[in-house]
N, C-alpha and C positions, 0 to 999 in steps of 0.2 A: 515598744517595737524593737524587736531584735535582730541583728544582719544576720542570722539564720533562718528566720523567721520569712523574710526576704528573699533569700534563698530557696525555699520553699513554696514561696508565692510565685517565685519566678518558674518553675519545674511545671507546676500544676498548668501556669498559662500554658507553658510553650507547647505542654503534653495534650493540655484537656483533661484528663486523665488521673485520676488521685491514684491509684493501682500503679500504672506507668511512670509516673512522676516519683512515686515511694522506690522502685524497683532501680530507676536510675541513680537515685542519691542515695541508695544503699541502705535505708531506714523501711521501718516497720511502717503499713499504711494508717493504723492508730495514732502512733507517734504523728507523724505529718499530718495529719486529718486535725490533732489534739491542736500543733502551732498554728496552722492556719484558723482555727478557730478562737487562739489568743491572739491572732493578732486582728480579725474581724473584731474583736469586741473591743481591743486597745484603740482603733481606730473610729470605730462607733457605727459600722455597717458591715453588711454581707459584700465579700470582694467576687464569689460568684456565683451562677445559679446552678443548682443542680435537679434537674428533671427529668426523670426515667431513664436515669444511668449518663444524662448528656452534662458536659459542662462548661457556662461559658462565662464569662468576665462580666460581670454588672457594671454599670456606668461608673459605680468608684471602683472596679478592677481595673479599668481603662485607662481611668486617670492617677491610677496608683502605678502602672506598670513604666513607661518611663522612667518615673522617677525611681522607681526600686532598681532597674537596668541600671540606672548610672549609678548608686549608691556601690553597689555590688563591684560594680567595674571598678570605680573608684577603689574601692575599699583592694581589690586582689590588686589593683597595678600600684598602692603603696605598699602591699604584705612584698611584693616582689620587688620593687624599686628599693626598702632597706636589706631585703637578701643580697639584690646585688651588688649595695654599697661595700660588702665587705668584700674587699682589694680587688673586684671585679673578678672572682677566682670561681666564679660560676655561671649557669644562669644561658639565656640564648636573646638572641636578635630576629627579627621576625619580620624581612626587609623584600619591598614588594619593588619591582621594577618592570617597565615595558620591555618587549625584546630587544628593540634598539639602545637603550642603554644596558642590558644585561650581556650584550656583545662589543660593547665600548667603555663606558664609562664604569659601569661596576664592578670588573674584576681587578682594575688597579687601587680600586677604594678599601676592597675585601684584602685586599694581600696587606696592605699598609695595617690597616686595622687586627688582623688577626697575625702579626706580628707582636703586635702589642699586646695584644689580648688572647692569647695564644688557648685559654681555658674556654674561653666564650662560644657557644654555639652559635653559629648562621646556617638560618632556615628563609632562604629567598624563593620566592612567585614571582614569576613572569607573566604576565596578561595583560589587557589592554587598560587603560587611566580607568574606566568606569568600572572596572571589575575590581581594581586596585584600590579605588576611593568606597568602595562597598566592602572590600575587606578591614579596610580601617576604621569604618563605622560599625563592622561587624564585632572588634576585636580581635583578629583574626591576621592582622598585621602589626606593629607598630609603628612602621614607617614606611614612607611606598614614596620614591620618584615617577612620578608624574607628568605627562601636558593638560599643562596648566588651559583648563576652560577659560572659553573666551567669558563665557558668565560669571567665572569665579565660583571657589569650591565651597562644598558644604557649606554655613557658619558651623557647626560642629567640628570645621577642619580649620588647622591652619596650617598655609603654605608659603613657603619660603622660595621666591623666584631664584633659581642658583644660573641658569643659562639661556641664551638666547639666539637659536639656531637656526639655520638657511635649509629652507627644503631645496635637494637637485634632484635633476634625470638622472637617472644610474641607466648607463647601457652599458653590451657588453665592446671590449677591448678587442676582440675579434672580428666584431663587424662592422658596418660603415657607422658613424658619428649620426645622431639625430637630425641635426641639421647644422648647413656650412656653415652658420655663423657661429660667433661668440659662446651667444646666448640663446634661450627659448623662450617663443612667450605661451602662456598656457593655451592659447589659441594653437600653437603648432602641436599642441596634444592632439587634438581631431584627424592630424594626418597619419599619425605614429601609434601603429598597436602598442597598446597598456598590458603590465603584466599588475592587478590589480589583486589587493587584498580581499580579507574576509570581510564580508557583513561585521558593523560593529565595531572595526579596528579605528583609532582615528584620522591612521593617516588616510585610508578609503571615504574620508568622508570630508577631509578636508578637502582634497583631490578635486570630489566629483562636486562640491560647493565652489570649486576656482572655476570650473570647468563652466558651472552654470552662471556663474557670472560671466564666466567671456563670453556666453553666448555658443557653445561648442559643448557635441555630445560624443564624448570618447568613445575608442573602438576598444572594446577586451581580445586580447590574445588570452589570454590565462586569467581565470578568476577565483578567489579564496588562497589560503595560506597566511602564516605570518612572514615575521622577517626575514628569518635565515632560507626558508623556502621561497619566500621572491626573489631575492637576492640570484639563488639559483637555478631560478625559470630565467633573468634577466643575463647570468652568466652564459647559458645555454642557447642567447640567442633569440628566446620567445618572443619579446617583445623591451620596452623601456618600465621604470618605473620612478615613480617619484618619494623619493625616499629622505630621511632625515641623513647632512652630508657627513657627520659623524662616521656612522657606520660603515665608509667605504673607505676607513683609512690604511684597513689588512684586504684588503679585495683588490689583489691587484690584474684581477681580469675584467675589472668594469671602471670605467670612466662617469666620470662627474660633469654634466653641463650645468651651468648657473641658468635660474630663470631669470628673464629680464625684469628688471625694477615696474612693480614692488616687490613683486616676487612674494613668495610666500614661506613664511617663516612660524615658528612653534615658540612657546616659553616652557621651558622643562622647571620642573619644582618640586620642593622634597615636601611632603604631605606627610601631621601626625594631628590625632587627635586633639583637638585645643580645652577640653575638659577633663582630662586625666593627667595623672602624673606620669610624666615621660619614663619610663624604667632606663635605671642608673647605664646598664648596658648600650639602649638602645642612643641613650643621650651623649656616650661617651662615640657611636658608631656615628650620629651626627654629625659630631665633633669634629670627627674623622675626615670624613665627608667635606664638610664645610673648608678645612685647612688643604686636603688635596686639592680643591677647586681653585683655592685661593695661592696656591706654590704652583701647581702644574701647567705646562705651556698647552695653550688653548689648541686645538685644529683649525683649518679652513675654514673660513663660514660659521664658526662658532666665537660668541663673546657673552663678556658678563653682561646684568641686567644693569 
């Protein structure tokens, strides 16, 4: 069995297609037709079937592909992890974050690191934890901060708790305060129009999970967007929203109320694959990462774990 060989098994699943699968990997459909057929016989079955042009995985295709997926993966995240052990003078970072830290926490980590690393490419994704922990199962990431599931991530993942952060009201500075006290309890959501997130995002689902626990069914002013756009339906007046307190350290048109104890709070965590080799790059941006957190003065409402 050969990792080209592999390679080849992998093209034909994903495609269906020996024609299609040949034409991507740049080889003659003989040639490919010829390996996959050394490697059926090395293994001692047919990996799929092929019937009036159709093709699909046989029961040992199925339980062969997995395991070729991580061989494969494996195999390019070492060819690339000793590339970019040399003096880190090449090579990229592939760094996933939600929009609330993509507007707080990650551009002082990015500046520190690509001082140092002055050669290195960063290629950052902003989207929501479930998009971010699917890209890293995808390979499609190497590293992705995250909130951290109350389930706990993948076992395919391992995550690294780095912070532990206070959801507030964000209203804006213009207009009257949410309410005279202190504080809020998520009960006094029912009375305050919500300027509410997309489907999917998590902080919309945290939200409307506190909500159903108090027993209170929120009113929407504004529904859908991410971060930076509730931020400024809530700057405008729309309505309140309930947002991770971070982000409102450069907003100086909205105000922060604390929710009353227990309030409801996040575990932010840096997520990478736990069966691959970390690339030299991505471990040194870690690195990085990990030492900012550990030197930098925390905000409001935010502490270590």
């Amino acid at each position: 069995m050969q990792l080209q060989q592999l390679r080849y098994f992998l093209a034909v699943a994903r495609t269906r297609h020996f024609t299609q699968a040949a034409e991507l990997l740049g080889v003659g459909q003989p040639t490919l037709s010829k390996q996959i057929h050394t490697l059926e016989r090395s293994l001692g079955g047919p990996l799929f079937d092929r019937v009036r042009g159709a093709v699909a995985l046989t029961a040992a295709g199925e339980a062969l592909l997995p395991l070729a997926e991580r061989v494969v993966a494996d195999a390019e995240a070492a060819r690339d992890a000793v590339r970019d052990v040399v003096g880190l003078r090449r090579g990229e970072v592939r760094l996933g974050a939600t929009p609330s830290l993509c507007a707080s926490l990650v551009p002082g980590v990015l500046h520190r690191f690509r001082t140092a690393h002055p050669a290195i490419g960063l290629v950052v994704t902003e989207g929501g934890s479930a998009d971010l922990i699917a890209g890293l199962l995808d390979h499609r990431l190497d590293l992705a901060l995250i909130v951290a599931p109350d389930e706990g991530v993948d076992p395919d993942l391992s995550a690294t708790p780095l912070l532990r952060e206070s959801l507030v009201v964000a209203s804006a500075v213009a207009g009257p305060p949410p309410t005279e006290q202190a504080e809020m309890t998520v009960a006094d959501l029912a009375s305050t129009p919500l300027v509410m997130f997309r489907p999917g995002y998590t902080l919309r689902e945290v939200t409307l999970e506190a909500c159903r626990r108090a027993g209170v069914t929120p009113r929407f002013a504004v529904e859908g967007g991410e971060m930076d756009a509730v931020l400024a339906f809530v700057e405008a007046g729309l309505g309140v929203a309930v947002v991770p307190s971070m982000v409102l350290r450069n907003r100086p048109l909205l105000r922060a109320t604390p929710l009353a104890p227990p309030g409801l709070r996040r575990t932010i965590a840096l997520a990478h694959r736990s069966r691959s080799v970390l690339p030299h790059a991505a471990a040194a941006l870690r690195a990085t990462l990990l030492d900012h957190l550990a030197t930098a003065p925390l905000p409001r409402g935010v502490r270590r774990p």
